[in-house]
Residue frames as qw, qx, qy, qz and C-alpha x, y, z in Angstrom:
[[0.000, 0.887, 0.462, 0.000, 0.00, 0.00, 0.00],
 [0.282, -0.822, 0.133, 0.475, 2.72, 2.44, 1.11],
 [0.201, -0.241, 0.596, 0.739, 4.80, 1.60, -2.44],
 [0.282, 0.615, 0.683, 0.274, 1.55, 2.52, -4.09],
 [0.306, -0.829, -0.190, 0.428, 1.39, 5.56, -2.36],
 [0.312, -0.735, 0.199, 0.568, 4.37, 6.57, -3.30],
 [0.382, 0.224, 0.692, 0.570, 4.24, 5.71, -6.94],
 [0.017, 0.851, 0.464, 0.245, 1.05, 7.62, -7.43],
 [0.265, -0.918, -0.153, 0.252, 2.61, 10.46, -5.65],
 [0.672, -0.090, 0.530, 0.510, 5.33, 10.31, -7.90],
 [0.337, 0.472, 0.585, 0.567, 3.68, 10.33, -10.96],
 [0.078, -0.943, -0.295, 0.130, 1.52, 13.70, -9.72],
 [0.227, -0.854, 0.117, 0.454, 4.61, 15.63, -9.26],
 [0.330, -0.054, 0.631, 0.700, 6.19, 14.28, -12.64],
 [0.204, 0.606, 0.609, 0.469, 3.16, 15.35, -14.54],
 [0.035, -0.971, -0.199, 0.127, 3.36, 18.89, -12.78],
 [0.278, -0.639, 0.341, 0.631, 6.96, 19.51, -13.31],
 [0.358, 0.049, 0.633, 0.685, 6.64, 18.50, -17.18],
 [0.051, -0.854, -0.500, -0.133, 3.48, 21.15, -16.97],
 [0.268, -0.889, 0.006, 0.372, 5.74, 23.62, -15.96],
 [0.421, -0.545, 0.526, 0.500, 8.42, 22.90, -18.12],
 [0.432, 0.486, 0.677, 0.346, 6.44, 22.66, -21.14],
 [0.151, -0.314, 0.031, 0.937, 6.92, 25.73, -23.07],
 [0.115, -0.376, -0.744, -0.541, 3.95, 25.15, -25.18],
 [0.216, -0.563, -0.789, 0.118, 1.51, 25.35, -21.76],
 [0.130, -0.777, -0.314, -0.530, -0.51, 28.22, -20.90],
 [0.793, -0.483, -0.227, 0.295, 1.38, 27.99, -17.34],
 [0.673, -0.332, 0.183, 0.635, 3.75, 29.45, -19.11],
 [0.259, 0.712, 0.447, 0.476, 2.63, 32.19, -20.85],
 [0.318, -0.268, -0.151, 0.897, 4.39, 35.49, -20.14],
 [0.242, 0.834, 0.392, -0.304, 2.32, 38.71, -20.06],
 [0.284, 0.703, -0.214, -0.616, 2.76, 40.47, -23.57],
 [0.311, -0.230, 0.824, 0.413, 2.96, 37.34, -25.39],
 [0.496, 0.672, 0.537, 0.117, -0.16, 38.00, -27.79],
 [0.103, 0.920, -0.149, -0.348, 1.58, 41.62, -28.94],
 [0.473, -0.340, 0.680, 0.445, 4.66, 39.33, -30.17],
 [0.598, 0.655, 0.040, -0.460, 4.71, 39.77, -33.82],
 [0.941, -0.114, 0.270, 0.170, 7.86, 38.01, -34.10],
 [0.597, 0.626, 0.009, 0.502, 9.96, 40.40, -35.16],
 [0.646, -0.469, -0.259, 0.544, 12.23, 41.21, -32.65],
 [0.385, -0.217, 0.087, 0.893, 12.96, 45.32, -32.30],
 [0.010, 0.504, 0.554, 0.662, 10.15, 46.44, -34.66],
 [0.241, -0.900, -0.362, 0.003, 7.88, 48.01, -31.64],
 [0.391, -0.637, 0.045, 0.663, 11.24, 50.11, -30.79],
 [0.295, 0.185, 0.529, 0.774, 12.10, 50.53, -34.49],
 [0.127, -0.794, -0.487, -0.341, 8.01, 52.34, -34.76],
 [0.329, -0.835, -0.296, 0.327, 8.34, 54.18, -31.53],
 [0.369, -0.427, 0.244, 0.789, 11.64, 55.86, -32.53],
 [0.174, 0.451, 0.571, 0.663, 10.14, 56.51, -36.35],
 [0.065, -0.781, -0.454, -0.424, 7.01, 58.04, -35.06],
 [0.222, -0.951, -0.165, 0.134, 8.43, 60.17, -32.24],
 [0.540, -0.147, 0.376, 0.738, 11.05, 61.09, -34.26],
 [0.528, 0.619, 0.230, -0.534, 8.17, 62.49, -36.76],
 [0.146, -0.324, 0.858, 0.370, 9.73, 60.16, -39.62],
 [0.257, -0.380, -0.857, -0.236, 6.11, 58.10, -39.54],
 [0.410, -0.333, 0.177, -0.831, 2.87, 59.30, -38.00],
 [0.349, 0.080, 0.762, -0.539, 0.82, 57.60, -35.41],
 [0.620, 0.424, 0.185, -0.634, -1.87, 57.65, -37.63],
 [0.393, 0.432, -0.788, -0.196, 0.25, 55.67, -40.23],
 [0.118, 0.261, -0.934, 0.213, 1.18, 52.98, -37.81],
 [0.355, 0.158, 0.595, -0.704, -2.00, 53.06, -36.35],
 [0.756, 0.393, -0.047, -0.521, -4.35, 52.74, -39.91],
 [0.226, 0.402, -0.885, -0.055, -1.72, 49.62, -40.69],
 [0.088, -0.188, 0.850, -0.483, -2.49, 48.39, -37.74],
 [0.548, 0.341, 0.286, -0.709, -6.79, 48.91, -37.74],
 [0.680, 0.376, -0.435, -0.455, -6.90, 47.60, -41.42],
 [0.232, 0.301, -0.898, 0.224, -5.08, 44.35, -39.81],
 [0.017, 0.189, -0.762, 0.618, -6.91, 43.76, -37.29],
 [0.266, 0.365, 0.546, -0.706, -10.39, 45.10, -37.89],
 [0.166, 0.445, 0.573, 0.668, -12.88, 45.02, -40.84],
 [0.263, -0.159, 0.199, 0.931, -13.63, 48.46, -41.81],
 [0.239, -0.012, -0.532, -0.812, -16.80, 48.14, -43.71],
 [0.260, 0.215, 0.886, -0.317, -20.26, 47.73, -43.03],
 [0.066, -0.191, -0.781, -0.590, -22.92, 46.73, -46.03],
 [0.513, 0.258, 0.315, -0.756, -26.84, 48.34, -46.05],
 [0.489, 0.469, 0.730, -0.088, -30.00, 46.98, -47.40],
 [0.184, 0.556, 0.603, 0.542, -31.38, 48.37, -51.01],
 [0.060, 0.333, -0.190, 0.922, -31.96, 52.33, -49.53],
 [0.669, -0.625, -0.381, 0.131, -31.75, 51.50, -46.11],
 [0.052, 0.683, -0.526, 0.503, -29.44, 53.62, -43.35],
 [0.870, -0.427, 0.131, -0.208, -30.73, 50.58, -40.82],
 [0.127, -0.481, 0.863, -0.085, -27.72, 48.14, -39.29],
 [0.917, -0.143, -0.274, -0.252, -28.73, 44.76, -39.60],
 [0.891, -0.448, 0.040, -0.060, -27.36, 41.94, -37.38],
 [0.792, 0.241, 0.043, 0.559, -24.03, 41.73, -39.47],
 [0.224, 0.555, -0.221, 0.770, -23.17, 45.23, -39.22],
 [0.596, -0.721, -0.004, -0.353, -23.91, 45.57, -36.06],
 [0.864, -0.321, 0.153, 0.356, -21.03, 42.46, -34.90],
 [0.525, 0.443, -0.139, 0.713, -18.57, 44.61, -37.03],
 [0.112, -0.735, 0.171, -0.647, -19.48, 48.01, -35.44],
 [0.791, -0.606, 0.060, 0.059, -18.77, 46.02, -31.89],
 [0.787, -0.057, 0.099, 0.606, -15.12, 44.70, -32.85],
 [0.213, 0.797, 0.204, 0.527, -15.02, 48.29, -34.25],
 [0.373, -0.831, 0.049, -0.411, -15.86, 50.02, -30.97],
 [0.768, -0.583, 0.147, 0.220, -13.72, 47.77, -28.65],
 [0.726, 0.184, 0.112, 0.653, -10.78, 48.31, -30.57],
 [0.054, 0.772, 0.114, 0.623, -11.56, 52.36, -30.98],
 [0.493, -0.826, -0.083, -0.259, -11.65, 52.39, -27.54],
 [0.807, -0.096, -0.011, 0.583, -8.18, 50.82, -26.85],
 [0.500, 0.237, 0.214, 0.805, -7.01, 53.91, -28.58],
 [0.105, -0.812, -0.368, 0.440, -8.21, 57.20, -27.12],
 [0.343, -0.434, 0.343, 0.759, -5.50, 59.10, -29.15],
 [0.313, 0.096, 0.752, 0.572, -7.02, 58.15, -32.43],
 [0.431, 0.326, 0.466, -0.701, -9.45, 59.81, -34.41],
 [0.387, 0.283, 0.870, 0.112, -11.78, 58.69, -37.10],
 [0.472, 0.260, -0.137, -0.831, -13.73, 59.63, -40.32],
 [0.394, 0.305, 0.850, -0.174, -16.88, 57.31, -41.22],
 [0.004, 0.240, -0.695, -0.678, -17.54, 57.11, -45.14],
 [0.664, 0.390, 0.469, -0.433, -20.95, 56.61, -46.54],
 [0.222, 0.301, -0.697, -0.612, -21.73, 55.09, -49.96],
 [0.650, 0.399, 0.186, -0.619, -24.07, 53.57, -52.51],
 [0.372, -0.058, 0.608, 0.699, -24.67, 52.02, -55.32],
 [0.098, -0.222, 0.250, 0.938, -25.63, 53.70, -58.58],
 [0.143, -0.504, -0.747, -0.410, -29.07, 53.32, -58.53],
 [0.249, -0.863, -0.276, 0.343, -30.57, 56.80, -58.01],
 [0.129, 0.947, -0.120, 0.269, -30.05, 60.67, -58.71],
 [0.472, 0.340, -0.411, 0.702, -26.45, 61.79, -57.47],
 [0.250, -0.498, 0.251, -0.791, -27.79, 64.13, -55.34],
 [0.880, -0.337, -0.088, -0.322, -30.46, 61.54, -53.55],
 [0.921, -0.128, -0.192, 0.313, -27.44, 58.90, -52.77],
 [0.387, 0.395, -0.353, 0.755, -25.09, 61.78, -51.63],
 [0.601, -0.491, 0.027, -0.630, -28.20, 62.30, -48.98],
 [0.930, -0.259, -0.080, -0.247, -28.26, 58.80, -48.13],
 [0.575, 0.233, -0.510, 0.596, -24.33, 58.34, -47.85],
 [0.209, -0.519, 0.260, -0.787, -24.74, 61.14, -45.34],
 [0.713, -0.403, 0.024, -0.573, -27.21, 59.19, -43.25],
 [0.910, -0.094, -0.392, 0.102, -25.41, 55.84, -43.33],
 [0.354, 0.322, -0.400, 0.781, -22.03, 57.57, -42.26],
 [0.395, -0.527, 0.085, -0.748, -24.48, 59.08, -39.43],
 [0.938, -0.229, -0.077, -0.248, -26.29, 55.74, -38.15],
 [0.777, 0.217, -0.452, 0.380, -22.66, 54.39, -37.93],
 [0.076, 0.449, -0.454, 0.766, -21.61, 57.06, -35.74],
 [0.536, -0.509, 0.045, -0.672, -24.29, 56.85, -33.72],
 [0.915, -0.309, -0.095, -0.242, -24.30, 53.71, -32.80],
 [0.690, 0.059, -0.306, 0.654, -20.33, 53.31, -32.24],
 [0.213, -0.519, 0.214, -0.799, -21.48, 56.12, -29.67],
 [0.853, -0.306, -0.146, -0.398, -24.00, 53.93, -28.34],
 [0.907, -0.124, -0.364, 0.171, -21.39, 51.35, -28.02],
 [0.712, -0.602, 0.044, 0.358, -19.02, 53.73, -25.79],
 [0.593, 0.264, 0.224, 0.726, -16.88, 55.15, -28.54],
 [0.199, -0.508, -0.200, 0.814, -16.27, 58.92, -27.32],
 [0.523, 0.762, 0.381, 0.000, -18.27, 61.07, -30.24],
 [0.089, 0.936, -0.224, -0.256, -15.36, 63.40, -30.26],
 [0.586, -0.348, 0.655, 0.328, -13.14, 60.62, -31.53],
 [0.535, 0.466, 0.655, 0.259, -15.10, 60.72, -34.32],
 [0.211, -0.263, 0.159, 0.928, -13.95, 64.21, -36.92],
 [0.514, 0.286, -0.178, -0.789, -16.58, 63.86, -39.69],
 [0.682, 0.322, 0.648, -0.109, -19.17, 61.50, -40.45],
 [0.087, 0.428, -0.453, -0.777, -18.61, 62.38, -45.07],
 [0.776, 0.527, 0.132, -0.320, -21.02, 61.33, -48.07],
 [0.022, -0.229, 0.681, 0.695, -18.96, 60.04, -51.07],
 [0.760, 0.368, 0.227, -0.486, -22.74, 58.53, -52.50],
 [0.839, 0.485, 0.048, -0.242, -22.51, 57.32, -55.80],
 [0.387, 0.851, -0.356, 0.004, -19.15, 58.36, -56.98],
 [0.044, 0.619, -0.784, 0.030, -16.85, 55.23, -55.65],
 [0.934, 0.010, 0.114, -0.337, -18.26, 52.05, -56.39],
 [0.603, -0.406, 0.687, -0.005, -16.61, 49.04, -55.26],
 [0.493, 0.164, 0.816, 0.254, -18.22, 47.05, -58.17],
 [0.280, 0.305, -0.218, -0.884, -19.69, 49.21, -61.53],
 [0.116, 0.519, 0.846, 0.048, -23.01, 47.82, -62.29],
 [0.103, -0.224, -0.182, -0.952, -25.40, 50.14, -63.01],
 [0.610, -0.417, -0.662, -0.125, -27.90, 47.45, -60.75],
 [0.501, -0.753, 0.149, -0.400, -28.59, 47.38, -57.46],
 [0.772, 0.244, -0.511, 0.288, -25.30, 46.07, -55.55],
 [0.711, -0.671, -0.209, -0.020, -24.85, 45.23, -52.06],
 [0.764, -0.073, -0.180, 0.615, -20.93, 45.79, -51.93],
 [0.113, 0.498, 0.013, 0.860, -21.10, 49.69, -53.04],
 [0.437, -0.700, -0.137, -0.547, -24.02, 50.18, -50.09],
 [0.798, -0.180, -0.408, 0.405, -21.77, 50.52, -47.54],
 [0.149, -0.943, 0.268, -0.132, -19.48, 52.94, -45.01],
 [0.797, 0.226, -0.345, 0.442, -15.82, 52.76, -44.27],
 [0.427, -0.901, 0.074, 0.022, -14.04, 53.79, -41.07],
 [0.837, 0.211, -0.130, 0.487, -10.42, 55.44, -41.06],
 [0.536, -0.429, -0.173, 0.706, -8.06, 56.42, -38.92],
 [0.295, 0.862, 0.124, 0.393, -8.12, 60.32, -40.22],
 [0.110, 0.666, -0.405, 0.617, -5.24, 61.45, -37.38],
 [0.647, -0.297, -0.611, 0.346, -4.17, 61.52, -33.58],
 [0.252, -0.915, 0.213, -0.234, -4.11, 64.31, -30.96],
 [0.693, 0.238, -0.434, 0.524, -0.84, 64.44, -29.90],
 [0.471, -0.877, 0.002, -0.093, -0.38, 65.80, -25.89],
 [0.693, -0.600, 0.235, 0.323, 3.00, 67.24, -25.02],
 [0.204, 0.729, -0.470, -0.454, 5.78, 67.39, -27.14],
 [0.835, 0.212, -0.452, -0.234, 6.86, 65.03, -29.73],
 [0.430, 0.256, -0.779, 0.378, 9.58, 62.88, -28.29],
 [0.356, -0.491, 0.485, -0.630, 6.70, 62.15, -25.58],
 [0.114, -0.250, 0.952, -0.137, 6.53, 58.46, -25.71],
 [0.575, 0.202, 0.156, -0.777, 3.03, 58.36, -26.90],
 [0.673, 0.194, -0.674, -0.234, 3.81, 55.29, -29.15],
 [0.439, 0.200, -0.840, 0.248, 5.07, 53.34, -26.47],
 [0.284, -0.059, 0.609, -0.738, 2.75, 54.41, -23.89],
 [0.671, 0.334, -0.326, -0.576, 0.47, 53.01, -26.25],
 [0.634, 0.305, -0.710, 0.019, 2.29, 49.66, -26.53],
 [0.283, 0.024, -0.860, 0.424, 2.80, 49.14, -22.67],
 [0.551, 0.156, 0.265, -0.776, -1.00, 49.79, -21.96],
 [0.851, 0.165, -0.277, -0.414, -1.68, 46.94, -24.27],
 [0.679, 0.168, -0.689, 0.193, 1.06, 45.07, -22.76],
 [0.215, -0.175, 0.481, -0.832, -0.31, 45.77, -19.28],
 [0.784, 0.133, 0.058, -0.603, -4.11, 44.14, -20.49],
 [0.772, 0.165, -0.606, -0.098, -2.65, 41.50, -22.00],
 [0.365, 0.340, -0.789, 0.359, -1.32, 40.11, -18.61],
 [0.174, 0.104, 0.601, -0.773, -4.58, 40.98, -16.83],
 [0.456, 0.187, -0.518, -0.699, -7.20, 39.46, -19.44],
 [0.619, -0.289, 0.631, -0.367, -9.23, 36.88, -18.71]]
């Protein structure tokens, strides 16, 4: 009984030390290891660029957004409603926006080319509106947002002269950053170790 014991008590502590020592396990997951991009130097390489004024925040930053986030959310036949899809973008949208106080934003309407110019520059207007609003709704600061703009008619994804779900759409983009302080004030990186601060404290 006692050299059972002690077998079984064995094994326990061999299968926790090769849990610890398994660099694969989640045990072992250091805090900033989702930021790794695997390129070793590149978050210094950015910081120095952009407070250097070489690159802008806004650069690194729309790279980043286009990466990360989709951009685009698709209306009904002349609608400004969200349906269920645009709605799960404009979430991933907002929780990202909000990471980023610094950042601000313009929100594209468009159409497609069924209709008067004038009428679908109206209705750009309104999507680009309903977007805002509701990435308000979701906690996104309104001042983050510069200008809600129309393009209407006049950049269609696909040229049809039908009705086409890809053109009836809005796009959100980085359009700049407030900058506080002088340059050379670490604003990238404060950036970076605020995400590498969450990442260790995430559930």
């Amino acid at each position: 009984m006692a050299l059972n014991r002690r077998i079984f008590l064995l094994g326990a502590a061999g299968f926790g030390l090769s849990a610890c020592t398994d660099p694969t396990s989640s045990f072992n997951s250091e805090a900033g290891r989702g930021l790794d991009e695997s390129g070793f130097g590149n978050p210094t390489m950015h910081n120095q660029l952009v407070q250097t004024g070489r690159i802008s925040l806004a650069e690194v930053m729309t790279n980043r957004f286009h990466a990360e986030v989709p951009s685009m959310v698709n209306f009904d036949f002349d609608q400004t409603q969200l349906d269920d899809e645009a709605r799960a973008i404009l979430r991933i949208q907002a929780d990202w926006m909000k990471q980023f106080p610094e950042l601000r934003y313009t929100i594209f309407g468009h159409t497609d080319l069924v209709g008067s110019d004038a009428y679908n520059r109206g209705l750009g207007q309104r999507r680009a509106e309903a977007v805002a609003r509701h990435l308000a709704s979701l906690g996104v600061p309104r001042s983050s947002i510069l200008a809600v703009v129309s393009r209407g008619q006049t950049q269609p994804l696909i040229v049809t002269q039908g009705r086409e779900r890809a053109n009836r759409r809005t796009v959100t983009e980085i359009s700049g950053s407030v900058r506080r302080g002088m340059l050379m004030d670490g604003e990238y990186a404060h950036i970076i170790h605020r995400q590498y601060v969450a990442s260790a404290t995430r559930s």
